[in-house]
N, C-alpha and C positions, 0 to 999 in steps of 0.2 A: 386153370382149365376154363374155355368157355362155355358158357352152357347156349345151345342155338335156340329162338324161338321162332316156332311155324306158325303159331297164330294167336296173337296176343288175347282176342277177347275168350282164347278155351284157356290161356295160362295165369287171364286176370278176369272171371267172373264174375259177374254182379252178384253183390251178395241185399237179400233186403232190409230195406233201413240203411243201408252204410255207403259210406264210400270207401274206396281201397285203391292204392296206385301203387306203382312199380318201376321205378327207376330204370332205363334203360339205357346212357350213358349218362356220366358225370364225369368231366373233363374242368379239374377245379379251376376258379378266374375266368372258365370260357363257359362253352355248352353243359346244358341239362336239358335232357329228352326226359320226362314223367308220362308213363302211361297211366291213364286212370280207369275208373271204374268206379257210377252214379246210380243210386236206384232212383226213382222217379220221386221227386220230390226234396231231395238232400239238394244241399249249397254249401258253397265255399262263398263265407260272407266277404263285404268287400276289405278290401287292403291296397295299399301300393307296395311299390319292389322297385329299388334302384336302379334297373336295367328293364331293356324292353323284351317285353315275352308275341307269345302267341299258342290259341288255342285253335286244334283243329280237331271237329267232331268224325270219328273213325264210325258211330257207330250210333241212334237210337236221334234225339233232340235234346236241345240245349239249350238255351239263354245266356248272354254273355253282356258283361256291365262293363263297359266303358265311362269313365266320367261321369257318371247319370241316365247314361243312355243303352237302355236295352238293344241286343240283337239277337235275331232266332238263328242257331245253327242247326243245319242239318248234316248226312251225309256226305264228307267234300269239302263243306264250309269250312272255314279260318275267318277266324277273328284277330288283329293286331292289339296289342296291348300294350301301348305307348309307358315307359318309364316314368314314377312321379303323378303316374293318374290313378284313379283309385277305379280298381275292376273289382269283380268277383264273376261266377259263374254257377248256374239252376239247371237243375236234372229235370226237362219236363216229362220225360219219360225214362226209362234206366236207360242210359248210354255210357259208350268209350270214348273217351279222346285223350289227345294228346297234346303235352304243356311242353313246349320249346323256348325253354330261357338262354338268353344270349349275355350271359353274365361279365363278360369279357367290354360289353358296352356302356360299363359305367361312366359319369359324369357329363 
């Protein structure tokens, strides 16, 4: 059975203090779509990932760590997230976005 969503930030709300995501494909070896959901102030500290991602903010502000280097996302924005560099990503206010890993693009 599939279950349809009409709009992700009523089916994943921000809850405060937390973060929460929700998986919306997972196609094993290839794609991962994560939807998420930041309260203002939470982080996902930094890390790398063998494959190249990308974050696109659906909803609120974001911070996003590239290598060292900050960038503000807003509504719209994407940020690429180069494989082997170490990101993480800051909730400057409660927002949603969304994490596209391309896991298929290893070495």
């Amino acid at each position: 059975m599939i279950t349809a969503i009409t709009n992700l930030t009523e089916a994943l709300p921000i809850s405060t203090g937390a973060i929460a995501s929700r998986p919306l494909i997972d196609l094993p070896n290839d794609l991962k779509l994560v939807f998420f959901a930041m309260d203002a102030g939470q982080e996902i500290s930094a890390h790398t990932t063998p494959f190249p991602a990308s974050v696109l903010c659906v909803g609120g502000c974001l911070e996003v760590m590239v290598d060292g280097q900050w960038a503000r996302l807003m509504p719209g924005d994407r940020k690429d997230l180069p494989k082997g560099l170490p990101h993480g990503v800051k909730a400057v206010e409660p927002s949603h976005w969304l994490l596209t890993m391309l896991r298929a693009q290893k070495g």
